[in-house]
C-alpha positions in Angstrom: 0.0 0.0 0.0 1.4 3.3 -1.0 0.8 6.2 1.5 3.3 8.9 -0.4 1.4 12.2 0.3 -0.7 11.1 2.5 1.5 11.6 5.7 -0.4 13.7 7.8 -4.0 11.5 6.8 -2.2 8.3 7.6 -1.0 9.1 11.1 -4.4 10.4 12.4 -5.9 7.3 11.0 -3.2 5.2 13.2 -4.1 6.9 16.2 -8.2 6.7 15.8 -7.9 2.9 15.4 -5.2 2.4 18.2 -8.0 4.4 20.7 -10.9 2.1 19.0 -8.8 -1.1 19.7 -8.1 -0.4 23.5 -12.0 1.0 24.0 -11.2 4.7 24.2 -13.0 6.0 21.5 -16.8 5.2 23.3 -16.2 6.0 27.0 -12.9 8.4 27.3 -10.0 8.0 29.0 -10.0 5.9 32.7 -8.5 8.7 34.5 -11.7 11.0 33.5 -14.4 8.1 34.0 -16.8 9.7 37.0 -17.0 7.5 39.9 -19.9 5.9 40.9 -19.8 4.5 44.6 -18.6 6.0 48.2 -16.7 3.1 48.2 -14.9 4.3 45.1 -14.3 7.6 46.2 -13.2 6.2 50.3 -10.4 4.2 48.3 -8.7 7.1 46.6 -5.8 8.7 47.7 -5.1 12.0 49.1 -3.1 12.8 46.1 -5.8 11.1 44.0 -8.8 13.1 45.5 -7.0 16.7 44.7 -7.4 16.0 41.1 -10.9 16.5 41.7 -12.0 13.4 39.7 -15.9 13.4 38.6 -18.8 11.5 40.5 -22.0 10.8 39.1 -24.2 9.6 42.3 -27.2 7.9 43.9 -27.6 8.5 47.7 -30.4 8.6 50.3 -29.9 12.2 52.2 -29.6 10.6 56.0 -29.1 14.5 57.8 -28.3 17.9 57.4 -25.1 19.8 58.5 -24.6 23.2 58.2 -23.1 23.7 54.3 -24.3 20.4 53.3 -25.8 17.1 53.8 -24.5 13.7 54.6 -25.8 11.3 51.8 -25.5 6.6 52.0 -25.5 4.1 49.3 -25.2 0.8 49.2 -21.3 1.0 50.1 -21.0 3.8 52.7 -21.8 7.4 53.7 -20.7 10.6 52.3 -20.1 14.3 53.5 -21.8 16.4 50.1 -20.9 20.2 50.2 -24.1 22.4 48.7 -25.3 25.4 49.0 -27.7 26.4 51.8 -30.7 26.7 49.7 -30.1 23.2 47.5 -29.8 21.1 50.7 -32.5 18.2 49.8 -34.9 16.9 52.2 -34.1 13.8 54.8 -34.8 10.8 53.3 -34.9 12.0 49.7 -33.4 9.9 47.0 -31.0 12.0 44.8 -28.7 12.0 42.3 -25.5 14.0 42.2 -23.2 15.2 39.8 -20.1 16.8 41.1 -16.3 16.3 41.7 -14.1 14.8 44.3 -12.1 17.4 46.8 -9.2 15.8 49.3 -10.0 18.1 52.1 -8.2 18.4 55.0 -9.3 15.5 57.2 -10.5 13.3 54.0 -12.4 13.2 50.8 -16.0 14.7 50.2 -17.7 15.8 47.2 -18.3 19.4 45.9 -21.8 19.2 44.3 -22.6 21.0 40.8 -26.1 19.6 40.0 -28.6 17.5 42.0 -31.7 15.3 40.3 -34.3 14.7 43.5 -36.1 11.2 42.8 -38.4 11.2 45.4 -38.4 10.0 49.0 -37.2 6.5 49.3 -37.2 6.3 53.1 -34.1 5.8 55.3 -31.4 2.8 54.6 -31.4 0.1 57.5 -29.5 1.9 60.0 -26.2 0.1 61.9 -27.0 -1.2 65.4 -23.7 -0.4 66.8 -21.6 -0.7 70.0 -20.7 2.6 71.2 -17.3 1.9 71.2 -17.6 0.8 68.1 -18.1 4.6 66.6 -15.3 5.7 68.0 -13.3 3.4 65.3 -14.6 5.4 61.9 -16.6 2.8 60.9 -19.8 4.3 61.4 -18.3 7.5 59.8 -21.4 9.8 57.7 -23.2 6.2 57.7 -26.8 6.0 59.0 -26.3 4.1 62.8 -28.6 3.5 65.7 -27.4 3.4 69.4 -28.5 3.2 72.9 -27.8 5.5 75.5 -28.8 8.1 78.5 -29.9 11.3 77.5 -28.5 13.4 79.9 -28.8 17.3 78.3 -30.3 19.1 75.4 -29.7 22.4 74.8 -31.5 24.6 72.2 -30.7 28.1 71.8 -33.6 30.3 72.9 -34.2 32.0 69.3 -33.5 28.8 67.0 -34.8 25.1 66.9 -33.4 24.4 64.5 -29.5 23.7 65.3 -28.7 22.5 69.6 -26.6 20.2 71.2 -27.1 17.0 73.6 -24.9 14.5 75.6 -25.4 10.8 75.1 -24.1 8.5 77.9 -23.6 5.0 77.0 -21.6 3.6 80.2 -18.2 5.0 79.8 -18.5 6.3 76.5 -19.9 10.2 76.1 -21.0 11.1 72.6 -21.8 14.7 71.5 -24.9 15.1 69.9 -25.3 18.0 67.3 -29.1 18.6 66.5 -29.5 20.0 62.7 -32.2 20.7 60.2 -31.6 23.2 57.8 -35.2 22.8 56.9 -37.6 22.6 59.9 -37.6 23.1 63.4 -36.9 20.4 66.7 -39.7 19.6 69.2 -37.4 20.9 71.9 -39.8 19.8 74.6 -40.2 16.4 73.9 -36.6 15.9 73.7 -36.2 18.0 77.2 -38.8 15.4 78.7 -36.5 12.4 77.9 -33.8 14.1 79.5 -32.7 11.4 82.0 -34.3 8.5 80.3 -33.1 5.9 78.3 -33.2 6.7 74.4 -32.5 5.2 71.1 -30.7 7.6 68.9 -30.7 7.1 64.8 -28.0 9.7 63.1 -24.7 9.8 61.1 -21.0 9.8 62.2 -19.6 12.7 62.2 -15.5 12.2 62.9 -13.5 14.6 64.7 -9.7 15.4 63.6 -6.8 16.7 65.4 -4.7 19.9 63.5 -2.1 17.0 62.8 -5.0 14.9 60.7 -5.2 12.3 63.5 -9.0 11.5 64.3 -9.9 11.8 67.7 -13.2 11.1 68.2 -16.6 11.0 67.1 -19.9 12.9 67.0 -23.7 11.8 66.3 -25.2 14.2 63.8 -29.9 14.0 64.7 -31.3 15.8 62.0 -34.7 15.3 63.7 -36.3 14.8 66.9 -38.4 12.0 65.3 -35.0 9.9 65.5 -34.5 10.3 69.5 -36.8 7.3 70.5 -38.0 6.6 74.3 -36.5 3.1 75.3 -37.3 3.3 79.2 -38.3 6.5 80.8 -36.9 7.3 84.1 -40.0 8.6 86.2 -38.3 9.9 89.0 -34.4 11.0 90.1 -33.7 8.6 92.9 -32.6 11.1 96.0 -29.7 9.5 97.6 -26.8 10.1 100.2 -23.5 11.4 99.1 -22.2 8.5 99.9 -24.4 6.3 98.4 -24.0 7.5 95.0 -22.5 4.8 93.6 -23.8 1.7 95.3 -25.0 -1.0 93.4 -28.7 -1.4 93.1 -29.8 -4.7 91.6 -33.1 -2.7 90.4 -31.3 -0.4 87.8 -29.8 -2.4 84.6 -28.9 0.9 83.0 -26.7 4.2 84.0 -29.2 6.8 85.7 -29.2 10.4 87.2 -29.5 10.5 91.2 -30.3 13.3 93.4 -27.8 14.7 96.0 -27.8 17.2 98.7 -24.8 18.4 100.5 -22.2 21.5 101.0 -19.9 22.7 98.5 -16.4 23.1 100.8 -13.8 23.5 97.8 -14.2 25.4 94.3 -11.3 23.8 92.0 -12.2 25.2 88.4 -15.8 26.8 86.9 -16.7 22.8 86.2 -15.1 21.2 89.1 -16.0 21.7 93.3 -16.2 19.2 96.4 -19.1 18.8 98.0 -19.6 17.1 101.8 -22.8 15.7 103.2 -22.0 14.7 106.9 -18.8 12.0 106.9 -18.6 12.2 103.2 -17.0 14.1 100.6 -17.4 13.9 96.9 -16.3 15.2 93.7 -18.9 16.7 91.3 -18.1 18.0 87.5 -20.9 19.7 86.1 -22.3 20.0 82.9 -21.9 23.5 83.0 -20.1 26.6 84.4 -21.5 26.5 87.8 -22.0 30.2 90.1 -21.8 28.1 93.3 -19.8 29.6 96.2 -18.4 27.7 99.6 -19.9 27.1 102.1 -23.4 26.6 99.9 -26.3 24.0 100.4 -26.6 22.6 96.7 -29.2 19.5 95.2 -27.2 18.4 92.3 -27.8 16.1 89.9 -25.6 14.1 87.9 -24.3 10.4 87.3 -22.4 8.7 89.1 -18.8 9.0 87.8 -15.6 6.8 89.5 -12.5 8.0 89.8 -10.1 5.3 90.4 -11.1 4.2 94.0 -13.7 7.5 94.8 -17.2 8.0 93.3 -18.6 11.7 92.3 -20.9 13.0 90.1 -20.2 14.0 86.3 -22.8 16.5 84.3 -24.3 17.8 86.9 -26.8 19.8 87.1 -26.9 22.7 90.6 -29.9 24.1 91.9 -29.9 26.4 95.6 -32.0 24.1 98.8 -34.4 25.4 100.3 -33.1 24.9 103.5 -29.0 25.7 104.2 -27.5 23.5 107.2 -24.6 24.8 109.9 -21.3 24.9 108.5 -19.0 21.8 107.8 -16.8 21.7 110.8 -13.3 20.6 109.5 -11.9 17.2 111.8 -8.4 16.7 112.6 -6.7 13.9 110.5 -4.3 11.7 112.5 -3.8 9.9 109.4 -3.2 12.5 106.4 -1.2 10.1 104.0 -4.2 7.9 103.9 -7.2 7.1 102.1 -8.9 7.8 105.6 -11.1 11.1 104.8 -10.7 11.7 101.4 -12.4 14.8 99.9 -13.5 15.6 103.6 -12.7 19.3 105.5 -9.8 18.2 107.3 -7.2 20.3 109.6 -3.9 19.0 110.2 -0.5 20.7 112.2 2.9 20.8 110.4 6.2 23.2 109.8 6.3 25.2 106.4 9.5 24.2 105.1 9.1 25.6 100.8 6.6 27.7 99.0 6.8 27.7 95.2 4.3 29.7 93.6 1.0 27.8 94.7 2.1 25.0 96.4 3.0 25.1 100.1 5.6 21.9 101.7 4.6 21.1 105.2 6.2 18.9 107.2 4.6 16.7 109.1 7.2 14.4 111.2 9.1 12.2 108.6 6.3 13.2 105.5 6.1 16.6 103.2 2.6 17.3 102.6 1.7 19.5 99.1 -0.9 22.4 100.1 -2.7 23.9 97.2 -3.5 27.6 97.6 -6.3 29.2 95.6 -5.4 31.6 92.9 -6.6 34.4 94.3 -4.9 34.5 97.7 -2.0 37.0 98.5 1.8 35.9 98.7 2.5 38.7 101.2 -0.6 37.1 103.9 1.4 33.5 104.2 3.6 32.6 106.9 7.5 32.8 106.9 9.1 29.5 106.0 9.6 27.5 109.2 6.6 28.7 111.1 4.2 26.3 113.0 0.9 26.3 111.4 -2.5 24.7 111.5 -3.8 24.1 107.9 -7.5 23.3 107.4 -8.7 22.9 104.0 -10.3 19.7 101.6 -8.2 16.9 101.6 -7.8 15.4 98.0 -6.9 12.0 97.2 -6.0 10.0 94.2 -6.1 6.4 94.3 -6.2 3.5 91.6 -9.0 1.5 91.9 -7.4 -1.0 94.3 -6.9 1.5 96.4 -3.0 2.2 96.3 -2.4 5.7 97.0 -0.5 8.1 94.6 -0.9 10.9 96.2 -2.7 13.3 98.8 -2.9 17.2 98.5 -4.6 19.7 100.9 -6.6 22.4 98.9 -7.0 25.5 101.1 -9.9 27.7 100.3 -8.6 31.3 101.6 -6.0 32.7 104.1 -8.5 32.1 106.8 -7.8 28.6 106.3 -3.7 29.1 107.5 -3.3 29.6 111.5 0.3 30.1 112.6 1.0 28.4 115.5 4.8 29.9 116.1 6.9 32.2 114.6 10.3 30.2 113.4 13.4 31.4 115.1 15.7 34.7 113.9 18.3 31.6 113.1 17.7 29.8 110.4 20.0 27.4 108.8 20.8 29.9 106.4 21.1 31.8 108.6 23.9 29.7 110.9 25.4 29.2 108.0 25.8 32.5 107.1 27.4 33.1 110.6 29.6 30.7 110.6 31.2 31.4 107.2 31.2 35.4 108.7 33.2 34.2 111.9 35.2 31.8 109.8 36.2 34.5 107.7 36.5 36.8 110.5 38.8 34.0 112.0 40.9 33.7 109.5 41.3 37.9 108.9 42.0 37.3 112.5 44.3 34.7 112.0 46.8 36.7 109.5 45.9 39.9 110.8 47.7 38.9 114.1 50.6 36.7 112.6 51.6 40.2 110.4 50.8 42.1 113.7 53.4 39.4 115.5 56.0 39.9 112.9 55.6 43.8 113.5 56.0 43.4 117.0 59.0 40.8 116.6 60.7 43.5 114.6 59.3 46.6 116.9 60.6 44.9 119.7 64.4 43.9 118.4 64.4 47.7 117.2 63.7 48.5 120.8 66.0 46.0 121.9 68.4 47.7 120.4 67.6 51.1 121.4 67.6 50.1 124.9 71.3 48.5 124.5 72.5 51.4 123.0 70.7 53.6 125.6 72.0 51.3 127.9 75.4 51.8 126.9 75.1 55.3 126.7 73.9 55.5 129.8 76.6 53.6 131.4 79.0 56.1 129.1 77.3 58.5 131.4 77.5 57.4 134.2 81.6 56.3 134.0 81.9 60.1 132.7 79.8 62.1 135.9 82.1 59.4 138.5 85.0 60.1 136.8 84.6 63.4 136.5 83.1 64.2 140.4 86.0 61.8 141.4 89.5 62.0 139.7 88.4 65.6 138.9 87.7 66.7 142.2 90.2 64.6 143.9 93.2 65.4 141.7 92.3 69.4 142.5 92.6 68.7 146.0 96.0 66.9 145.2 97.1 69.6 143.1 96.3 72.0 146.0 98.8 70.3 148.4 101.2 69.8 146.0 101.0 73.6 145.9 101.4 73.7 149.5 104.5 71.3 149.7 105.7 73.6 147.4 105.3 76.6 149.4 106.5 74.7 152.7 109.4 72.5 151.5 111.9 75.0 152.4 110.4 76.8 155.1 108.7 74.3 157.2 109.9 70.2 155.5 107.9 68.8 158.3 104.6 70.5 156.8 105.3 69.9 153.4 106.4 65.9 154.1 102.6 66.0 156.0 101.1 67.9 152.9 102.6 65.2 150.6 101.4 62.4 152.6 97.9 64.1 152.1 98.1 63.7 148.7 98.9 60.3 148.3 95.8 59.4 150.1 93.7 61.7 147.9 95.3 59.9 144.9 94.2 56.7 146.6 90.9 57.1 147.4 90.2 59.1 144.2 91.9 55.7 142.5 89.4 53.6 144.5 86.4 55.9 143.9 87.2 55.7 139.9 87.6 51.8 140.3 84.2 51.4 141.6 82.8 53.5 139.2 84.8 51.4 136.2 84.0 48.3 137.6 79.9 49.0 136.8 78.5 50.3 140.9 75.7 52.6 140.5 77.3 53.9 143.8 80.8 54.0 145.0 80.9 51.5 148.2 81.6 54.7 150.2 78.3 56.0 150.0 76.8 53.8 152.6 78.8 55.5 155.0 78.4 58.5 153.8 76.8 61.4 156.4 74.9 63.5 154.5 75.1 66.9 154.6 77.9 66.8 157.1 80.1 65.3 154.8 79.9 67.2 151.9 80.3 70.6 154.3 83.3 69.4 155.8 84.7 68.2 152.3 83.7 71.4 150.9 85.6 73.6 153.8 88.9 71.6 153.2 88.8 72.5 149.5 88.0 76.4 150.5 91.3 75.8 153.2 93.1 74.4 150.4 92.5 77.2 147.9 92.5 79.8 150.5 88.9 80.6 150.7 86.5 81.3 153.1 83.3 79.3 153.4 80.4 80.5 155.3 77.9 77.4 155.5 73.7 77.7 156.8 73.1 74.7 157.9 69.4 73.9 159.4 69.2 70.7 158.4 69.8 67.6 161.1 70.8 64.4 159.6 68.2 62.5 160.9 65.3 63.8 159.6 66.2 64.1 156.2 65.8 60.1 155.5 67.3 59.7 152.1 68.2 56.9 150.8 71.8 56.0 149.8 71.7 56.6 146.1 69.7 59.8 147.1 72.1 61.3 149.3 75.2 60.3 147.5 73.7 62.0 144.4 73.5 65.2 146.6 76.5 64.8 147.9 78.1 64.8 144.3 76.1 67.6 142.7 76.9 70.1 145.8 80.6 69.5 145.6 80.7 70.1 141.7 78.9 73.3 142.7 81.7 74.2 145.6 84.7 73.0 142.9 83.1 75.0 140.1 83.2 77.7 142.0 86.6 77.4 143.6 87.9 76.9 139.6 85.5 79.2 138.0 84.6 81.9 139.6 87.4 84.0 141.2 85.4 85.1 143.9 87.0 85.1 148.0 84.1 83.3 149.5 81.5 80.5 148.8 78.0 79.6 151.0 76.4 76.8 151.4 72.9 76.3 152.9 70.4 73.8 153.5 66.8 73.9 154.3 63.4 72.4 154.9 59.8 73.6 153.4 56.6 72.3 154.0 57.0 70.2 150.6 60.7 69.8 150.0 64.5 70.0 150.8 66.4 72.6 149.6 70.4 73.4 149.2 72.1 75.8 147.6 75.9 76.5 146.7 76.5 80.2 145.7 79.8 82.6 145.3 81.1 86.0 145.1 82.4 85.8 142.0 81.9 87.2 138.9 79.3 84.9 137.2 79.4 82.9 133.6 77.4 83.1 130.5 75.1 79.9 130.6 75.0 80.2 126.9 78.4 79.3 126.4 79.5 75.8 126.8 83.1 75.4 126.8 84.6 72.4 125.2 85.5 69.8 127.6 83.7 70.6 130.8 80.3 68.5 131.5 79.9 70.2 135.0 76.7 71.6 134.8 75.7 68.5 132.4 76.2 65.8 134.9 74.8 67.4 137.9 71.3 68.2 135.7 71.7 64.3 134.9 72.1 63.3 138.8 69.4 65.5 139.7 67.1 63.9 137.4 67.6 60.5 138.8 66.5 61.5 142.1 63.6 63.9 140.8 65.3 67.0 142.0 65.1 69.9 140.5 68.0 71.8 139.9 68.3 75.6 139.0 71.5 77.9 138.3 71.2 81.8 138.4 74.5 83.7 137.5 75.2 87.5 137.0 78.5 89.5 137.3 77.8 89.8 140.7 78.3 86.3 141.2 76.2 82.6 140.7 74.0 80.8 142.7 73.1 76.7 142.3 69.8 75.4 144.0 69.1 71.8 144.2 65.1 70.9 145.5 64.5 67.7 146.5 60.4 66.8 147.1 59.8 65.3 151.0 59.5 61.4 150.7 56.8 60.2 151.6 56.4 58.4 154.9 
């Protein structure tokens, strides 16, 4: 076959025939084919559903939600999103036409068009387990299940759209009441309200933000579907503590009727409630305005709590008549199961508060105390004081009864007593001190080994001082003995050598006595310098001495020997003046340097000597004729003066020198000793 020219022609004729062969050409392509079934569209994937395939459909409308309608077949149930106005009536039998969206949580399908075929009554509905809807299964499908009734709630301007709780032993399911085209008999359903109903809606699943489904809700699209399986005639009235006894008379869950005290408000939904030697917990259904201390009938079910029974849903109405307040009991046993949820007051020491939650300590045990939210820091005790805590005592045990744990919820600061103040010292505070006088010690420590090393070298510089004082002291000394010995002793020998001189022709006898004179001067001044060398404070002479007698009559044989006259007042009798050795000898000394002085010094004819007595003191004085000395002037050499200022200040005498032309004067005071 020749197909020259015909290119174009020939290769659109290929292409028709391959389509014909592989069925194309009659129904389109697979991927546009609409689908049929819920089960077609359940099995698609996410990606799948976001291409938005086509759906041509045949559903029974099972109830109404707000934007749309959930719609069954044979295989399943369906969400259908349609406008408001185009929601079909319950139980019609439609057909759609529309397209496939993925959603967020899952598939659905976005209507375009819908063909109404009549009303073909519901499908059979599923009798289900009410666990069982909690596993998707019953998802947008038409199910029936049994339960309590225990609320419905319409609002006050619509019956149209409300809400209800369906109890079915443990299991709580949400009921959402919607008809987007007539109104509930909201009465009828209030009346069942505590009875036992059959329910007939759809799923409706509930999703996490993470696409995890968490739940499940029951949609009622009319109150024709909420059937009365055994009414409950009348709300048993029981004890608090007989809530959840067993009664063989009741096969299904059922309100009761309570009365008792509210003693402890834990949230808007959650207070304690005591009725004699009981205590309870009680969730409402609602925000609740109850206060403590309030009589309350509530109404509920009876809802366990691992080893404790309260109430869950309840309902709160005021009594008519409001009993004494609950007296709160001393528990001897607080880390027990002994009083639970009871007004209890127990005695312990605050040892940690951390925001809300107090530590006491009672013996061996820390017990947590809950304060409420709206009490004060600044009114709680001081960590360590002795209180008295009353408040509800909460416990939470499995349902064998092993405790895990206890807390004691306070309701106000009314509900704290201090018993005792702690003491100023606290282990912080010991601490504290101790690490002060430790550091305080150990300032202490160096403070006084730097002090001893100061003093060490204080003291060896005072050592040293005093040696050197000491020497020059002894330097002195040597100097005044020599000086009032070899000096005055070797003038008196020079003053009989002067008068052998002057008698060794004239009279040898005189002159051999004069020179015998001076050898014994020279001897006794030797032996006076020797004790003064040899370290004596006093020459051994001086205890003999007779003061003043002595020094007068030494004094007139130096005036004899220099030729001049001495004219001596002497008032004075030796045995009252009561000096001491060292006293008198230093006297003795500083009177003859005065008489020598002024023998050498002043070249005056005659010298004086006096002594006296005042009420207070001694005095003595040495004066001359002569014709005085500048005291200014201290000639090189002579340490007269010097030494007898030095004795006199070793006996505490005071010693004054007045001098003019007319001649000098020398007094010497000594103060009375006293007796």
């Amino acid at each position: 076959m020749n197909f020259t020219g015909h290119g174009p022609f020939w290769m659109v004729s290929l292409f028709v025939a391959f389509l014909a062969a592989n069925g194309w050409a009659a129904d389109g392509p697979e991927s546009v084919r609409p689908l049929r079934s819920i089960d077609a569209i359940r099995k698609l994937s996410y990606e799948e559903a976001r291409m938005a395939p086509p759906v041509i459909l045949r559903v029974t409308v099972t109830s109404h939600l707000s934007g749309g309608f959930d719609g069954q077949d044979s295989s399943g149930g369906m969400f259908f999103e349609v406008p408001p106005d185009q929601i079909p009536r319950l139980s019609d039998s439609v057909e759609i036409y529309g397209n496939v969206t993925g959603g967020f949580y899952g598939p659905y399908v976005v209507v375009d068009e819908i063909k109404r075929h009549g009303g073909s009554g519901m499908p059979r509905p599923l009798n289900f387990r009410p666990d069982f809807i909690q596993t998707g299964i019953g998802d947008n499908r038409w199910i029936e299940i049994e339960g309590l009734l225990v609320s419905v709630e319409f609002d006050e301007d619509s019956k149209s759209s409300g809400e209800g709780l369906l109890v079915t032993g443990e299991n709580d399911l949400t009921i959402r009441f919607r008809n987007q085209q007539g109104e509930f008999d909201v009465r009828r359903l209030e009346k069942m309200v505590g009875s036992w109903v059959k329910l007939r809606g759809t799923g409706a699943p509930l999703f996490n933000d993470r696409r995890q489904r968490i739940g499940s809700d029951i949609v009622c699209s009319s109150h024709k579907n909420v059937e009365l399986v055994e009414q409950q005639k009348q709300i048993p009235e029981v004890t608090l503590d007989e809530i959840g006894r067993w009664d063989s008379k009741r096969t299904k869950p059922g309100l009761v009727q309570t009365v008792a005290k509210v003693t402890l408000i834990e949230d808007a939904q959650t207070l304690v409630a005591q009725s004699g030697e009981f205590g309870a917990r009680v969730r409402t259904l609602q925000p609740h305005e109850a206060g403590t201390g309030d009589q309350m009938i509530f109404t509920g079910l009876p809802k366990t709590e691992g080893f404790f029974v309260g109430l869950r849903y309840a309902s709160l109405s005021q009594a008519e008549e409001q009993t004494g307040e609950v007296e709160a009991i001393a528990d001897t046993d607080p880390f027990s199961r002994s009083q639970a949820m009871r007004l209890v007051k127990v005695k312990g020491r605050l040892i940690e508060q951390q925001g809300r939650l107090l530590s006491l300590q009672l013996e061996e045990q820390i017990l947590p105390v809950r304060l409420p939210k709206e009490l004060d820091a600044e009114m709680l005790p001081t960590v360590g004081s002795e209180i008295e805590v009353t408040g509800v005592k909460l416990v939470d045990a499995d349902e064998r009864g092993q405790l895990r744990s206890v807390t004691l919820a306070v309701r106000s600061g009314a509900d704290i007593n201090v018993l005792q103040v702690p003491s100023w010292w606290t282990p912080q505070r010991y601490f504290i001190a101790i690490l002060t006088l430790l550091a305080v010690f150990i300032f202490s420590l160096f403070w006084t080994l730097a002090l001893k090393r100061r003093v060490e070298k204080q003291t060896a510089l005072i050592e040293s001082q005093l040696v050197s004082n000491a020497a020059l002291e002894e330097r002195n000394r040597i100097a005044r003995e020599l000086h009032d010995t070899l000096s005055q002793g070797f003038s008196g020998v020079g003053y009989q050598l002067a008068s052998v001189k002057n008698h060794i022709e004239s009279d040898p006898g005189k002159a051999k006595e004069k020179l015998d004179l001076a050898r014994q001067m020279v001897e006794h001044s030797l032996a006076e310098a020797r004790d003064s060398l040899s370290g004596l404070r006093i020459p051994a002479a001086a205890d003999s001495l007779v003061f003043p007698e002595t020094t007068i009559a030494i004094a007139r044989e130096r005036c004899e020997e220099a030729e001049l006259r001495l004219i001596v007042h002497h008032t004075l009798e030796t045995e009252h003046l009561a000096l001491d050795a060292e006293t008198a000898y230093a006297c003795h000394r500083i009177l003859l340097e005065a008489v020598m002085n002024a023998i050498r010094h002043s070249g005056g004819d005659s010298i004086g000597i006096a002594t006296g007595k005042t009420d207070e003191e001694f005095v003595f004085c040495v004066s001359d004729n002569g014709h005085g000395f500048d005291p200014e002037i201290k000639p090189a050499g002579h340490f007269g003066i010097q030494g007898m200022q030095e004795r006199a200040k070793q006996i505490e005498a005071a010693l004054s020198v007045e001098t003019s032309h007319e001649g000098t004067r020398l007094n010497l005071t000594l103060p009375l000793p006293i007796l």
